[in-house]
C-alpha positions as CSV (number, residue, x, y, z in Angstrom):
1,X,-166.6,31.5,-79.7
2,X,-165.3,28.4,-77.4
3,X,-165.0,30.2,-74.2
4,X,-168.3,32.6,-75.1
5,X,-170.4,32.3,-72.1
6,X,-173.9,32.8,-74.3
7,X,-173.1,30.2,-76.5
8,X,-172.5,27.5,-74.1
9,X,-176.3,28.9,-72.4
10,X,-177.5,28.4,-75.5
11,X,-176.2,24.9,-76.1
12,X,-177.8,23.7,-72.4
13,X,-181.0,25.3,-73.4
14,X,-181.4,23.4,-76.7
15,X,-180.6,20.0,-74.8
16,X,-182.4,21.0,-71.9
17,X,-185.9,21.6,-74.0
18,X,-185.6,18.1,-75.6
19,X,-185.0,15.7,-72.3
20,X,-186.3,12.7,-73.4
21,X,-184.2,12.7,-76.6
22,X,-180.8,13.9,-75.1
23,X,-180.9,11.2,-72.4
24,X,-181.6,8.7,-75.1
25,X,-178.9,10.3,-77.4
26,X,-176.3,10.1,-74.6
27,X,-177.1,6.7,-73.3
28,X,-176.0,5.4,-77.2
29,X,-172.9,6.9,-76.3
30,X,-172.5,5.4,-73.0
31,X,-173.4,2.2,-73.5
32,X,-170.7,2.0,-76.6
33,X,-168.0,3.2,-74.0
34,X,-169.1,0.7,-71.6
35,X,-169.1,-1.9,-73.4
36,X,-165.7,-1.6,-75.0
37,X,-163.7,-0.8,-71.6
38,X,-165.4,-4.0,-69.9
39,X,-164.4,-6.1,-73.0
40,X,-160.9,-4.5,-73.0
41,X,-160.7,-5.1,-69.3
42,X,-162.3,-8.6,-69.4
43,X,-159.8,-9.5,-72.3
44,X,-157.3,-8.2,-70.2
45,X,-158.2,-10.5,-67.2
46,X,-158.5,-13.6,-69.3
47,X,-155.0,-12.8,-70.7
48,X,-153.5,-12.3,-67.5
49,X,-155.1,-15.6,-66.4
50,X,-154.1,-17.8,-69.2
51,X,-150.4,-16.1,-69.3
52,X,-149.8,-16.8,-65.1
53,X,-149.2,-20.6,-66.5
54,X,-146.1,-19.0,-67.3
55,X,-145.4,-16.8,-64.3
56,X,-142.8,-19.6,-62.6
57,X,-141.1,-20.0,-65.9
58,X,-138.5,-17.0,-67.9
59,X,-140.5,-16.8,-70.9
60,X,-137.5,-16.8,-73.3
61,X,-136.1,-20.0,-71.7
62,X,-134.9,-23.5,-73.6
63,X,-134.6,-26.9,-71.7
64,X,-132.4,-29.4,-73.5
65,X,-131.6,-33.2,-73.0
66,X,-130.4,-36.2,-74.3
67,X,-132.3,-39.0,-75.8
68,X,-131.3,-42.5,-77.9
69,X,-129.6,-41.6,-81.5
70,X,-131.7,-42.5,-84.6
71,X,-128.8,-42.3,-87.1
72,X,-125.7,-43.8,-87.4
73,X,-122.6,-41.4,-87.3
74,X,-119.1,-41.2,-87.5
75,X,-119.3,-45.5,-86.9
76,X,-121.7,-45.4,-84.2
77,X,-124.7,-47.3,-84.3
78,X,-128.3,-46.4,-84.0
79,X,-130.1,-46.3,-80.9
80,X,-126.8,-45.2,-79.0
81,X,-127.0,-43.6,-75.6
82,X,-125.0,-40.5,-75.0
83,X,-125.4,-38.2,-71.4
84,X,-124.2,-33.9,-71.3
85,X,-121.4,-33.9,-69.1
86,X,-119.4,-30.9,-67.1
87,X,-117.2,-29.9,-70.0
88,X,-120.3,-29.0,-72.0
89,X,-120.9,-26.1,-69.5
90,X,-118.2,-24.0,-70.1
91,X,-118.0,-25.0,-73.6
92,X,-121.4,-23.6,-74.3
93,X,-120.9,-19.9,-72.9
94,X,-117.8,-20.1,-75.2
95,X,-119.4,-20.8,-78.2
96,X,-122.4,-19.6,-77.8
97,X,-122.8,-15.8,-77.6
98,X,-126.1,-15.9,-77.4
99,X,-126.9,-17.6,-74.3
100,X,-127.5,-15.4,-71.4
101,X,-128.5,-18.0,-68.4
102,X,-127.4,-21.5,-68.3
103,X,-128.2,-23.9,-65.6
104,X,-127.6,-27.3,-65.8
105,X,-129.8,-29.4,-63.5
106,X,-129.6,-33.2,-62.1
107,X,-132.6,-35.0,-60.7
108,X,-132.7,-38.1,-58.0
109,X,-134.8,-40.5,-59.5
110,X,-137.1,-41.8,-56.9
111,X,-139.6,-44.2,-56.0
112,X,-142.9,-42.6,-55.5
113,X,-143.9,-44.8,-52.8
114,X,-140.3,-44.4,-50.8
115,X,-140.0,-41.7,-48.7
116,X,-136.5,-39.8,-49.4
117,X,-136.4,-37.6,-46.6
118,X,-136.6,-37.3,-43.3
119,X,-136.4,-34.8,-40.4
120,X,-136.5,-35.4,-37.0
121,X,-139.3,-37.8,-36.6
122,X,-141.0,-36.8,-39.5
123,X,-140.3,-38.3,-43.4
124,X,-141.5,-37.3,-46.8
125,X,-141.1,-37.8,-50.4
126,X,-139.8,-34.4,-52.4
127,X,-137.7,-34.0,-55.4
128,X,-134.2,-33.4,-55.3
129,X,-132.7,-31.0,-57.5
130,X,-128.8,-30.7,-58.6
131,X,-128.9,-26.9,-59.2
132,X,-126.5,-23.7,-60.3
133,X,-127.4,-20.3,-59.2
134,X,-128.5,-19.1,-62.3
135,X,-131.4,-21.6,-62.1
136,X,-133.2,-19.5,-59.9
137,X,-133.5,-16.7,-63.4
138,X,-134.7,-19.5,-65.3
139,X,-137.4,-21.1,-63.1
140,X,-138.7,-18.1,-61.2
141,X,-139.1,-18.5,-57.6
142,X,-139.2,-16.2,-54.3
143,X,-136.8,-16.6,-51.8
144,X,-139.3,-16.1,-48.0
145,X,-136.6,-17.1,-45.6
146,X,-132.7,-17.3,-45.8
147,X,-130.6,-17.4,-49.0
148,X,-130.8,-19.0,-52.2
149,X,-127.4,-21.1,-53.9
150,X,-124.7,-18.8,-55.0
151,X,-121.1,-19.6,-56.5
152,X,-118.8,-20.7,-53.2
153,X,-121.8,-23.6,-52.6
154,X,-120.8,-24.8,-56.0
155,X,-117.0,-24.0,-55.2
156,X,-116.7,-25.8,-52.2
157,X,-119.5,-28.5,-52.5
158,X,-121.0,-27.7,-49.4
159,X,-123.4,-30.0,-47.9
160,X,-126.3,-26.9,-48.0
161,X,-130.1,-27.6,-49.4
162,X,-133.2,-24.6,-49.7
163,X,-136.1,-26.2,-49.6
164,X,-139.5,-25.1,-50.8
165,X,-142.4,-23.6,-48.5
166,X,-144.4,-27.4,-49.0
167,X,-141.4,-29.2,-48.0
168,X,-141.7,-26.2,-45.2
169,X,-145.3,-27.3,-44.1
170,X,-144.3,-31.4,-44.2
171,X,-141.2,-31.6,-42.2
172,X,-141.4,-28.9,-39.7
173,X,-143.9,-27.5,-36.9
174,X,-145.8,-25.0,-37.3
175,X,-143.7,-21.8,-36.9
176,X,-140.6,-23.2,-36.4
177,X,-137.8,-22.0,-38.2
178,X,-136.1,-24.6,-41.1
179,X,-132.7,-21.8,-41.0
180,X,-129.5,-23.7,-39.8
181,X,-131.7,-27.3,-39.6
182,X,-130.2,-30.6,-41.0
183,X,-132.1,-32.9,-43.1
184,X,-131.0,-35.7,-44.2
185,X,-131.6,-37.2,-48.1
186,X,-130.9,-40.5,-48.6
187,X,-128.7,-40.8,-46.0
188,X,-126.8,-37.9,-46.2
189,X,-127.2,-34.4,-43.8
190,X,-127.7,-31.6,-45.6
191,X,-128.2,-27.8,-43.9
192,X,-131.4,-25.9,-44.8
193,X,-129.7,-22.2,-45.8
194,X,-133.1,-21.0,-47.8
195,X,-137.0,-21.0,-48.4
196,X,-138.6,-20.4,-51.1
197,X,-141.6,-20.0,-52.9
198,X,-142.3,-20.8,-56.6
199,X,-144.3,-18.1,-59.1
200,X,-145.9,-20.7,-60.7
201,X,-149.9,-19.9,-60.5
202,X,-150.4,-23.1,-62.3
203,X,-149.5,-25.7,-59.7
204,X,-152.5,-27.0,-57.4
205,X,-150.2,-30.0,-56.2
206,X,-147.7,-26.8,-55.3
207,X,-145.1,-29.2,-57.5
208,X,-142.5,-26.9,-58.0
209,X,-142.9,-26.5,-53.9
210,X,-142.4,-29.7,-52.7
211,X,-138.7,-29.7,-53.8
212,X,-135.2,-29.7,-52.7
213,X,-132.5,-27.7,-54.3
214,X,-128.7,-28.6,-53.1
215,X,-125.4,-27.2,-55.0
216,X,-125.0,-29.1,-58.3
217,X,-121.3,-30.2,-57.6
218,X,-122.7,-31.3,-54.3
219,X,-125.6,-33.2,-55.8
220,X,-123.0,-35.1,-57.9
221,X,-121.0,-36.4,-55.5
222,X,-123.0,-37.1,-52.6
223,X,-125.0,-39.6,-55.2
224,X,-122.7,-40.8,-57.5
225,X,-123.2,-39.2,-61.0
226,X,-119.8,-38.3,-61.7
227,X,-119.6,-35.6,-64.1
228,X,-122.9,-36.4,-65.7
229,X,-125.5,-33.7,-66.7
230,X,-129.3,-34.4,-66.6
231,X,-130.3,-31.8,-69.0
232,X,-129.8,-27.4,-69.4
233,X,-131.9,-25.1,-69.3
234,X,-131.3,-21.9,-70.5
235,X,-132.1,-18.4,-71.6
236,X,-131.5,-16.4,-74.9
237,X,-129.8,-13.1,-74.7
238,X,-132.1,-9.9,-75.3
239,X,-132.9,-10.0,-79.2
240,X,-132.0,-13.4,-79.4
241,X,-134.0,-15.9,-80.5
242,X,-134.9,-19.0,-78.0
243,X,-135.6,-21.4,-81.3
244,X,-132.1,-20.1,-82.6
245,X,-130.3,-20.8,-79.6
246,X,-131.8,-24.2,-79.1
247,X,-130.9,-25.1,-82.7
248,X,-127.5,-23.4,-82.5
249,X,-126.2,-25.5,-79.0
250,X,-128.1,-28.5,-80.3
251,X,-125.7,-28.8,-82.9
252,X,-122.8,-27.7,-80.6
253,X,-123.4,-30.9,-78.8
254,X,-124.2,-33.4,-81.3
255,X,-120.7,-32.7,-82.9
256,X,-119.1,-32.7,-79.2
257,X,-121.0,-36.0,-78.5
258,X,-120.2,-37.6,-82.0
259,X,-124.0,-37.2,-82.7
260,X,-125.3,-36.6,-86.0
261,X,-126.5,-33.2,-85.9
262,X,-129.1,-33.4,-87.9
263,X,-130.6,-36.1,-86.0
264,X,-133.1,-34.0,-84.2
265,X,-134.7,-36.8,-82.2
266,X,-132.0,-37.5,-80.2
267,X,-132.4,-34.8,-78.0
268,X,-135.4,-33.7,-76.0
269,X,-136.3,-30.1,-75.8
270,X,-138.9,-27.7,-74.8
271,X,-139.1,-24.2,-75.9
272,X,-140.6,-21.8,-73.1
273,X,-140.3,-18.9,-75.8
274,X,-142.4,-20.7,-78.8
275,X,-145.5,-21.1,-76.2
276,X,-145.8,-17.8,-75.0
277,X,-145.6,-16.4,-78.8
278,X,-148.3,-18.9,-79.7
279,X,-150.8,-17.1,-76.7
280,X,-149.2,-13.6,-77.0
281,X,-150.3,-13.8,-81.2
282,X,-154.0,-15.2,-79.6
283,X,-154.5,-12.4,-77.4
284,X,-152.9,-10.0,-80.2
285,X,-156.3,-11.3,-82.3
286,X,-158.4,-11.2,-79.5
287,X,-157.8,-7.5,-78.4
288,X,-158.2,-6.7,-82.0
289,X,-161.5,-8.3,-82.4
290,X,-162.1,-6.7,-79.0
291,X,-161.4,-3.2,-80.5
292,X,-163.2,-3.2,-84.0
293,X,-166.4,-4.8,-82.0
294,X,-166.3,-2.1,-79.7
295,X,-165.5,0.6,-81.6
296,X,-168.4,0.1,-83.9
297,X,-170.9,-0.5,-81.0
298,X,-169.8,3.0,-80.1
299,X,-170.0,4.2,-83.7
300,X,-173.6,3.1,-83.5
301,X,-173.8,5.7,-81.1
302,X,-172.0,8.3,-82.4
303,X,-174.0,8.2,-85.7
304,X,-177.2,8.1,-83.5
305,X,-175.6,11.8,-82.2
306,X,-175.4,12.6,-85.8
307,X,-178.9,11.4,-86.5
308,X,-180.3,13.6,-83.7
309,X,-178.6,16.3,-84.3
310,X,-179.8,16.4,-88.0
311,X,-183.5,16.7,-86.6
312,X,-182.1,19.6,-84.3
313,X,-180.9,21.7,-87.0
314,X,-183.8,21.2,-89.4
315,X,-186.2,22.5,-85.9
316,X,-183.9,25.3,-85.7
317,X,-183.4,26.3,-89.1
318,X,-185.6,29.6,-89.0
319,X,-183.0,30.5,-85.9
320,X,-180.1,29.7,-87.5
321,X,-181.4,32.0,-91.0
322,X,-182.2,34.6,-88.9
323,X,-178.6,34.6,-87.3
324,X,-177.7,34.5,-90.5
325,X,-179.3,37.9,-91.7
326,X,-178.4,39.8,-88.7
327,X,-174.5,38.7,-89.6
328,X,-173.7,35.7,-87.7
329,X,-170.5,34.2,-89.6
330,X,-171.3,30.0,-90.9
331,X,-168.3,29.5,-88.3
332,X,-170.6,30.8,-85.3
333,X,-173.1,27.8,-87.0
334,X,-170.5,25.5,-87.4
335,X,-168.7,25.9,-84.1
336,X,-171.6,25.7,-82.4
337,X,-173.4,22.4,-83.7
338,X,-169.8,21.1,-83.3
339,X,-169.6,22.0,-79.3
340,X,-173.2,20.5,-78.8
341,X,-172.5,17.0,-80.0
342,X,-168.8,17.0,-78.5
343,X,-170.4,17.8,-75.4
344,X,-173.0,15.1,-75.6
345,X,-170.6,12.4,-76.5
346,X,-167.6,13.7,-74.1
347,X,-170.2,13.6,-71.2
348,X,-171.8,10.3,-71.5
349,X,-168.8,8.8,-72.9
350,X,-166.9,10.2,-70.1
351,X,-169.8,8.4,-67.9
352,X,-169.6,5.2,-69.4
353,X,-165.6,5.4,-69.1
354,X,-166.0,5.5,-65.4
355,X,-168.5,3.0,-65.2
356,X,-166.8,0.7,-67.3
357,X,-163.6,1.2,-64.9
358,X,-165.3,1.1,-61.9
359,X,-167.0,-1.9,-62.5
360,X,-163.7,-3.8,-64.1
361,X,-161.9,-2.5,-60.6
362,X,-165.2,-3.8,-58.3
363,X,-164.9,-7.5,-60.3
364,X,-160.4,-7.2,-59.5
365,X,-161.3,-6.6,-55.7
366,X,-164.1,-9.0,-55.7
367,X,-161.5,-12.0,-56.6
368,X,-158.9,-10.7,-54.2
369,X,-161.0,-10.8,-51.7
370,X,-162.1,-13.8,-52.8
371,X,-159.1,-15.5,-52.8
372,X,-159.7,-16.4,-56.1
373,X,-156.6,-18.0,-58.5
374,X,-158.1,-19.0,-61.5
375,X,-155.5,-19.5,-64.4
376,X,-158.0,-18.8,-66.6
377,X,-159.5,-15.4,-65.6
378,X,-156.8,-12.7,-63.1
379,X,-156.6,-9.2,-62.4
380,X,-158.9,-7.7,-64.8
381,X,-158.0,-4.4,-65.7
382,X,-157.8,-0.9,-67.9
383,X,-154.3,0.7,-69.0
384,X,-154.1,4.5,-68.5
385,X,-152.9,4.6,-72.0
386,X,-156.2,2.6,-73.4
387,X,-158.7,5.3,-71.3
388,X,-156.6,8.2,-72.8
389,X,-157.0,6.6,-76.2
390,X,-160.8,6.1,-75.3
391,X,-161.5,9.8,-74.3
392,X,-160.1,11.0,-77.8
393,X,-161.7,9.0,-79.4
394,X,-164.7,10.6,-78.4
395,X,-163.8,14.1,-78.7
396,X,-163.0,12.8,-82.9
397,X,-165.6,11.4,-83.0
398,X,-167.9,14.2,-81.2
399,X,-167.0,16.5,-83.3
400,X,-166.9,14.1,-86.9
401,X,-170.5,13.7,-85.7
402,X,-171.2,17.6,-85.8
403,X,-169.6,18.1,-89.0
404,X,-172.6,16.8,-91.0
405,X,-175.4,18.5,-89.7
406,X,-173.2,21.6,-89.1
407,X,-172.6,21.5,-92.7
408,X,-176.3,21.0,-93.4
409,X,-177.5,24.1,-91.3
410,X,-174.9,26.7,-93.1
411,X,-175.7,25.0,-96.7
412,X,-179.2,27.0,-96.6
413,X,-179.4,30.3,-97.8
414,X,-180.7,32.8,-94.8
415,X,-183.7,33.8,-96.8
416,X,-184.9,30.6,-97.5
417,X,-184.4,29.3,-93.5
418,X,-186.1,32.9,-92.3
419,X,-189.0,31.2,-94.4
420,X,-189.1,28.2,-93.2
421,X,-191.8,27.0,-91.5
């Protein structure tokens, strides 16, 4: 019966003598599909925009630093000052299994208005960074020329700097390659081993650019900090918890500090992790709303099938009750309504499917040609998965739409629908 040549003539001719109404029919269909791919796909470019704030940044990172006490402890006053120092580093990864990247950072404070390093003839005001390696899996960059830090820098406290691709643009012509250079920051020669380029999509000043990264170890002697630490950042393990971790090494170091741990306020902290969850549950809600709305606008058209195909089976009634009498099974009836309205909503559905897509991929090319980097709308776009689940969707629903007036044509007795009139 599905592969029966007759039948599927007979199918074409029925839509084919009623124009007008098929086209109409179909068009319900289409326009439901439509609709819910360019709302997927425009949810999808909003989310993509709002989410590159956090393209520079690992998304299950913690940054952690010291502030004034607010509690007495252990004899210590109030308002006391403390500072992370070296010891803390390799007393965290002992007693903290749940840290995966740990970078602790020191930064040159600087007078806006001073310029803090110079090249050549040139000068320019950057900021200097104390780094570790594992920095570079914490605050996401791309490294375009040389080499990033790695362990025998901070070993050997070598006199090395990268530098990122604004500092690039200020110090240097045009060209001219920054590789095996000395620069020198207040005062003191450093050689430019690396250039790099931050992810971050959010940075018109290009911030995270104008920036220069030497060896921590390095960084610490050259300017006089001793063994002090500035802050941590760091990453929770896979299944970890970034809110955990940063509660679990915050207590760590108020009792290694003689801090009181529940004083909370004496340490700064940002959680990476707890931002992204608060957008990731948004567009969780969004893309549901975005679902139920269109998948009720395309209801709307699948019941107009079901409408349509209603008046089609009471115009044929006399046909199907003399099918009927010559012994055409209620399954031939059935199977039949069935294929016509599963190939009227696979058809235009499929149709409004491509258009859908191809419009979503005309608006992606659009902004890339463009140039456009709006952190508010990027890279709109379809999942394969979401157009599989589209297409069945429509073959259910094609063929929940027959079942009703299929139903209705077999329900009449063959005498009575030879009579008809």
């Amino acid at each position: 019966m599905w592969l029966d040549p007759d039948n599927w003539q007979e199918i074409f001719n029925t839509l084919q003598k009623n124009k007008i109404r098929s086209l109409l029919t179909a068009f319900g269909v289409f326009w439901g599909i439509f609709m819910l791919i360019i709302m997927l796909g425009s949810g999808k470019g909003l989310e993509n925009g709002v989410t590159s704030d956090f393209s520079g940044t690992a998304t299950n990172s913690v940054f952690l630093w010291t502030r004034n006490t607010t509690k007495p402890y252990k004899g210590y006053p109030a308002g006391r000052r403390f500072r992370f120092n070296n010891s803390d580093i390799a007393a965290i990864y002992k007693n903290i299994p749940e840290v995966e990247y740990l970078a602790p950072r020191n930064q040159l404070s600087n007078n806006a208005n001073s310029n803090n390093v110079v090249y050549k003839l040139k000068t320019g005001t950057f900021s200097i960074y104390g780094d570790y390696p594992d920095i570079r899996n914490i605050s996401l960059v791309d490294i375009v020329q040389g080499r990033y830090l790695n362990a025998l820098d901070i070993k050997l406290q070598r006199k090395v700097a990268i530098i990122g691709e604004r500092v690039l643009q200020e110090l240097f012509e045009k060209n001219e390659l920054a590789i095996g250079k000395y620069i020198r920051v207040k005062g003191i020669y450093f050689k430019v081993v690396g250039v790099y380029k931050s992810r971050d999509k959010d940075d018109p000043d290009e911030r995270r650019s104008k920036a220069i990264n030497i060896p921590f170890t390095t960084f610490q002697k050259a300017f006089n900090y001793g063994d002090s630490v500035g802050w941590f950042s760091m990453t929770a393990k896979k299944g970890s918890s970034a809110a955990q971790l940063r509660k679990d090494v915050m207590v760590f170091l108020a009792n290694r500090h003689q801090v009181d741990p529940n004083d909370e306020r004496a340490f700064g902290y940002w959680n990476m992790e707890k931002e992204y969850l608060k957008i990731s549950r948004l567009f969780d809600g969004i893309n549901f709303l975005i679902w139920f709305v269109g998948v009720f606008t395309l209801m709307a058209g699948i019941i107009g099938v079901s409408n349509i195909m209603l008046i089609t089976v009471k115009e044929r009634t006399k046909e199907f009750g003399i099918k009927r009498a010559i012994g055409a099974p209620p399954s031939s009836i059935i199977t039949q309504i069935i294929l016509e309205t599963i190939l009227l909503t696979s058809v235009s559905g499929y149709f409004g499917l491509v258009a859908g897509v191809g419009l979503i991929e005309t608006v992606a090319a659009v902004l890339i040609h463009l140039n456009v980097n709006s952190t508010m709308f990027a890279n709109p776009e379809i999942d394969f998965q979401v157009a599989i689940t589209a297409i069945i969707v429509l073959i259910f629903s094609g063929a929940l739409a027959g079942l009703i007036p299929a139903n209705r044509a077999v329900s009449i007795k063959p005498v009575d629908a030879i009579r008809d009139e």
